[in-house]
C-alpha positions, 0 to 999 in steps of 0.5 A: 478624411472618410466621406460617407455618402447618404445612401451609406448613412442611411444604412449605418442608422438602419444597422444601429436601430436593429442593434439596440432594438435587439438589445432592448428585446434581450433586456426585456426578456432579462426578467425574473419569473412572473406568475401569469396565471397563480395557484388558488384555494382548492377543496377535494374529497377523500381518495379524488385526484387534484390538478394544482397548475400555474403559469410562468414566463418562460424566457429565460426558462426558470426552474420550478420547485413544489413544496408541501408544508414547506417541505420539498416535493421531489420528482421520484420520491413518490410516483404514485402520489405525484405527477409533475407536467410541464408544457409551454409556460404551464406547469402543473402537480397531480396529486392522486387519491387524496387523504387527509395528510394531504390536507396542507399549504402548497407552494410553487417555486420559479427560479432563474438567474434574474430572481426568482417569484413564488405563489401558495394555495391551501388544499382542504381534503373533506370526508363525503358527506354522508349518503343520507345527506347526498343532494343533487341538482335538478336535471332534465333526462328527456326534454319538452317536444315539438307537438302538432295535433288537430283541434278537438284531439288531446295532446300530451307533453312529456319530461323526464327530471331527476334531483335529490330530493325530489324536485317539484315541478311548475308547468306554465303556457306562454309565461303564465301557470296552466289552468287545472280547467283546461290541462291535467296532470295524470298521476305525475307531474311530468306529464301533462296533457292539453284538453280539446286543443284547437290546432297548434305547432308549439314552435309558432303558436304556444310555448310550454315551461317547465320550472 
C-alpha cells in the first residue's frame, strides 16, 4: 500500500491543474486563422500607390496568399508592381503606380493546418479629375494673433487663407458678425483693422472668428 501524505497530495493537484491548463492553452491556440482586422473597399488615382493590409492570428502561423481577379499574385513575379510586408500578425500588399488594369477584386488568403479564412476589397482605379475641376479645402497658412494696443490707436489682425475656389470669409468679435461702423476692411478680406480701440489683450477681453 502507497501512503501519500497531504503535503505530497497537494503538489500531485498543483502538478495536474498546470498540465491541463497547458493543455487547454495549446487547444486554444489549435485555431484556424482569423482576420482581426480585414480588407476594405479602396478608391486611387491613376499612377498612386496603394497599401492593402490586413491583420491575422498568428498562432499557429499561417500562410498567406494574395489574389487578384482570382488569379494569384506570386512574390517575384513582378517586383516592381508588388511588394509584400509582413510583420507580427500585420500583413500587407503595395501595389505601386496604379492603372487601370489594376482596377479589380483583391483577395487575401490565410492558411494553416487547422483551416484556413479569406476576406476580398474591391480597388477602384479613377483618372484625375480635371485641372479646371480641381477643389480644395479652405486652409489658413497665417493664423489670427494675440494684439495689444492702447486706447485710441488702430489695431490690425491678419490671416492668410487659400482654398479653390476662393473662400469667402466671415469675421465675427465675441460670437457676433463685426459692425463695418466700427472696423474696416481695406482691399481684402483677411485683414481687418479695429477703429479707436479702447485697450485690449484678445487672449482676456475680446475674441476675433474668422469663418
Amino acid at each position: 500500500m502507497v501512503i501519500i501524505s497531504g503535503f505530497s497530495l497537494l503538489l500531485l493537484n498543483i502538478m495536474v491543474l498546470k498540465v491541463k491548463r497547458r493543455v487547454d492553452t495549446m487547444r486554444l491556440l489549435e485555431k484556424p486563422p482569423e482576420f482581426t482586422l480585414p480588407l476594405y473597399n479602396r478608391t486611387a488615382y491613376v499612377g498612386e500607390n496603394i497599401r492593402f493590409g490586413v491583420t491575422i492570428t498568428v498562432h499557429p502561423e499561417p500562410r498567406v496568399t494574395w489574389f487578384k481577379s482570382g488569379q494569384k499574385i506570386k512574390p517575384g513575379d513582378d517586383d516592381r508592381k508588388y511588394t509584400f510586408e509582413t510583420d507580427k500578425g500585420l500583413y500587407q500588399l503595395l501595389i505601386h503606380n496604379l492603372n487601370e488594369d489594376d482596377d479589380a477584386e483583391y483577395t487575401v488568403l490565410a492558411r494553416n493546418k487547422y483551416g484556413e479564412d479569406s476576406c476580398k476589397a474591391k480597388l477602384t482605379v479613377v483618372q484625375h479629375a480635371p485641372a479646371e475641376d480641381t477643389t480644395l479645402r479652405p486652409m489658413f497658412k497665417r493664423l489670427l494673433a494675440n494684439a495689444e494696443c492702447q486706447e485710441g490707436q488702430h489695431v490690425c489682425f491678419e490671416i492668410r487663407v487659400s482654398g479653390i475656389p476662393k473662400p469667402t470669409l466671415k469675421w465675427e468679435k465675441d460670437g457676433q458678425p463685426l459692425s463695418a461702423n466700427q472696423y474696416e476692411m481695406p482691399g481684402k478680406l483677411d485683414r481687418i483693422v479695429q477703429k479707436r480701440p479702447k485697450r485690449i489683450r484678445l487672449s482676456r477681453w475680446e475674441q476675433f472668428y474668422v469663418m
